[in-house]
C-alpha positions as CSV (number, residue, x, y, z in Angstrom):
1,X,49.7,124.5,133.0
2,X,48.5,123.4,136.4
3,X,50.4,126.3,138.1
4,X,48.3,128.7,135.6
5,X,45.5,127.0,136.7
6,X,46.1,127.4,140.6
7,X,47.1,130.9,140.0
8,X,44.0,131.8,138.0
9,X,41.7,129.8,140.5
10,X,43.4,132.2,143.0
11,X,42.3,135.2,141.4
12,X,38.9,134.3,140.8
13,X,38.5,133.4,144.3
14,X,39.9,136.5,145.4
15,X,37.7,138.6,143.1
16,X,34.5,136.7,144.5
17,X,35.7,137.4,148.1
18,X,35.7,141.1,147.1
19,X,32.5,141.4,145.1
20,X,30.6,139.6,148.0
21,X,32.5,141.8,150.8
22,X,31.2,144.9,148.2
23,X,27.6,143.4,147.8
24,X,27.5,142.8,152.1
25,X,28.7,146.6,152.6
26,X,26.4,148.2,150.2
27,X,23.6,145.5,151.5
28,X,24.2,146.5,155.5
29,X,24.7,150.0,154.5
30,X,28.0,150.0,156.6
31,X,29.4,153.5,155.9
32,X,26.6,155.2,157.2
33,X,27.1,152.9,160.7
34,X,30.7,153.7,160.8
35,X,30.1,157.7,160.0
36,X,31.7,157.8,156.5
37,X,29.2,159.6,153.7
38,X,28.0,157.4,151.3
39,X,28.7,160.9,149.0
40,X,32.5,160.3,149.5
41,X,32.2,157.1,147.5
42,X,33.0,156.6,144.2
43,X,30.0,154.8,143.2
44,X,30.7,154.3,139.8
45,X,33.9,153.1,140.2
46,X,32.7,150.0,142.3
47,X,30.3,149.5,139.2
48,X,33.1,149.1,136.7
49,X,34.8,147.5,139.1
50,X,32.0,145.0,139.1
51,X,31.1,144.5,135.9
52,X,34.8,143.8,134.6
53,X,34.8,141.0,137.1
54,X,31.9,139.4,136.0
55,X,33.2,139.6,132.6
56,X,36.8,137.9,133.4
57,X,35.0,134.9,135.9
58,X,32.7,134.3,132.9
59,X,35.8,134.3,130.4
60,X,37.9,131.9,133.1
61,X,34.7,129.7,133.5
62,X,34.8,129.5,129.7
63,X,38.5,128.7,129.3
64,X,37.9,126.1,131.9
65,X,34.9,124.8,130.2
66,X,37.0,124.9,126.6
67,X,40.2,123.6,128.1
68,X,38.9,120.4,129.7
69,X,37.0,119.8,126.4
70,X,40.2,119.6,124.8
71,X,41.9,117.4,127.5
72,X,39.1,115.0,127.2
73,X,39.5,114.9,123.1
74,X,43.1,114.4,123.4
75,X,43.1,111.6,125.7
76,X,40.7,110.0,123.4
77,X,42.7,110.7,120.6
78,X,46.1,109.1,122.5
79,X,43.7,106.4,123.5
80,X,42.1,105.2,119.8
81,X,45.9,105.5,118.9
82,X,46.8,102.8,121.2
83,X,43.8,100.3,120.1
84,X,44.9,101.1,116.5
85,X,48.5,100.3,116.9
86,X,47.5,97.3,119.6
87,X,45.2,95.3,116.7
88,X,47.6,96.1,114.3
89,X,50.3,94.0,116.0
90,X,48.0,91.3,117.1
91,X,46.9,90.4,113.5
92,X,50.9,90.8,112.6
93,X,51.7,87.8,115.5
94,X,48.3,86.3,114.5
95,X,49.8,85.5,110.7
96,X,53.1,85.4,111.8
97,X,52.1,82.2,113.8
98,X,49.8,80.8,111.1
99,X,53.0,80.8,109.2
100,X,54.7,79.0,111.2
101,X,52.9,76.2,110.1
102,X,54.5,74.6,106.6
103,X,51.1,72.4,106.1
104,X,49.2,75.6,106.6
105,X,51.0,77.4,104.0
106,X,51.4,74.5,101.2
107,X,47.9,74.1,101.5
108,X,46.4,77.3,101.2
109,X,48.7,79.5,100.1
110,X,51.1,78.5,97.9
111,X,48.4,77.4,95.3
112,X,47.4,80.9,95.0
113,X,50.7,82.2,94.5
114,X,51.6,83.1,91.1
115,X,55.4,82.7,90.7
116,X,55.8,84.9,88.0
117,X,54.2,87.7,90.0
118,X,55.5,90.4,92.3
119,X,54.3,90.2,96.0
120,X,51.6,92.9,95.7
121,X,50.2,91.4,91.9
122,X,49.8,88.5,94.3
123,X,46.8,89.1,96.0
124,X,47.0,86.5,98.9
125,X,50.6,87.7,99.3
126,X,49.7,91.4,99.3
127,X,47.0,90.9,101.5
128,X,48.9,89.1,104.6
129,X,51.0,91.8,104.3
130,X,48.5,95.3,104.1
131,X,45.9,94.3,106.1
132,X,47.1,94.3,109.4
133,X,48.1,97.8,108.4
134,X,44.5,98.9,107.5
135,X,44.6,101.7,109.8
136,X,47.6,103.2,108.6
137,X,46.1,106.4,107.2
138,X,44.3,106.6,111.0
139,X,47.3,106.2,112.6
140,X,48.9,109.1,110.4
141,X,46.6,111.7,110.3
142,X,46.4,111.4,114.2
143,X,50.1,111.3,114.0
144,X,50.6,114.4,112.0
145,X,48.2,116.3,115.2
146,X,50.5,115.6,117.6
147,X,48.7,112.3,119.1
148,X,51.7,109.6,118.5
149,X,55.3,110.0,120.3
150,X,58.0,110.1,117.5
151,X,59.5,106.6,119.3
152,X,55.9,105.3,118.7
153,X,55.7,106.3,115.0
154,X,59.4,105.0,114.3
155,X,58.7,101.9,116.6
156,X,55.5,101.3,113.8
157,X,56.8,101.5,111.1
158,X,60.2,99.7,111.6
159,X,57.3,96.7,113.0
160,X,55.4,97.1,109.8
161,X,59.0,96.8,107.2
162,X,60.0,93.9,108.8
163,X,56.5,92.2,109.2
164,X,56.5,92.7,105.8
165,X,59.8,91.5,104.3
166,X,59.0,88.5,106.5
167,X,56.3,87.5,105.0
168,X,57.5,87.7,101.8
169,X,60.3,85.5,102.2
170,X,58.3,83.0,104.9
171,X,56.3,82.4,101.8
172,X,59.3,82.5,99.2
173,X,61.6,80.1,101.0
174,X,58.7,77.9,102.9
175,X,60.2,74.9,101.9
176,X,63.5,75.6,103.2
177,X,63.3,73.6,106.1
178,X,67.0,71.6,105.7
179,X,69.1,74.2,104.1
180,X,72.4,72.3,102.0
181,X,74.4,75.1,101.4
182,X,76.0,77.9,103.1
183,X,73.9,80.5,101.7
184,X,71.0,78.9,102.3
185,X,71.8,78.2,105.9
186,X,72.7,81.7,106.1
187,X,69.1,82.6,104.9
188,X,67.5,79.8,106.9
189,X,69.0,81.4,110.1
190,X,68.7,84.6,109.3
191,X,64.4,84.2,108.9
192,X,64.1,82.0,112.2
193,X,66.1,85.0,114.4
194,X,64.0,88.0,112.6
195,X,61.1,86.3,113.2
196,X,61.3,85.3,116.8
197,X,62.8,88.3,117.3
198,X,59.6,90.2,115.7
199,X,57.4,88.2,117.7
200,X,59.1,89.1,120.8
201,X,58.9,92.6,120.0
202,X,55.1,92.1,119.3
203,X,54.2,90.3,122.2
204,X,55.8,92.3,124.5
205,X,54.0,95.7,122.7
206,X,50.5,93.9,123.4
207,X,51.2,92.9,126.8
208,X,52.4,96.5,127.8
């Protein structure tokens, strides 16, 4: 693209250089000083001549005009993407941390949990886990035009399936705290290493 753009520049310039050295010689008169006829001139030629290179500076001047437009939207678009995704992983570590807090969680969360109920008939539940993800559909639709790098998009949604299977079982198993058995011990572990790995993985997305 920039090499079009040098090379196009270069045409324009030399087609101004031309129609000016044109306008100076038919301004000074300069064939009649150097003896040549003015009748041996093809006139009309010069004017097509002239007239089609108004016509292509005033179409490069409006690809010009049109392209940057489109630069500027895209980086815009590239940009809103990054803020989007950037939120959505600071509310992510913001609950993730709030969850790291057993008092915290007995107090107001677990009495609004309703055993019997799935995770998103459980609206405190469903809610730690959607919201950070609000701006899904954004994310998306600017997606699906071109604006997020596949390794973004997978990045986001790997982020959001395990944010979300960790909430669900931070809140399930919150008062597994001194596992007994082997399984549970299993589980135990297995929640403390996803999570501080997610948390790495957020923190390190935020800073970048």
């Amino acid at each position: 693209m920039a090499d079009t753009k040098k090379k196009i520049r270069k045409i324009i310039i030399s087609v101004i250089l031309v129609l000016i050295a044109y306008l100076v010689i038919d301004y000074v008169n300069i064939p009649l000083l150097i003896g040549v006829s003015p009748n041996n001139i093809n006139v009309a030629l010069f004017s097509i001549f002239f007239d089609t290179s108004i016509v292509l500076i005033l179409y490069v001047i409006s690809f010009y005009y049109i392209d940057n437009k489109q630069n500027e939207k895209d980086a815009n678009a590239r940009d809103t993407v990054d803020v989007l995704l950037n939120k959505t992983y600071q509310e992510c570590l913001s609950n993730l941390n709030f969850l790291d807090n057993r008092e915290m969680i007995g107090k107001y969360i677990m009495p609004k949990i309703d055993g019997n109920k799935t995770d998103s008939e459980n609206k405190v539940v469903n809610n730690l886990q959607t919201l950070p993800f609000s701006s899904f559909d954004a994310i998306i639709d600017l997606a699906s035009n071109g604006y997020v790098k596949k390794e973004k998009l997978n990045e986001y949604f790997d982020i959001k399936k395990e944010y979300q299977y960790l909430i669900s079982v931070r809140i399930t198993f919150f008062d597994l705290v001194n596992p007994q058995t082997p399984d549970q011990e299993a589980m135990y572990n297995d929640i403390y290493t996803r999570g501080l790995t997610l948390k790495s993985k957020l923190n390190g997305l935020i800073n970048k």
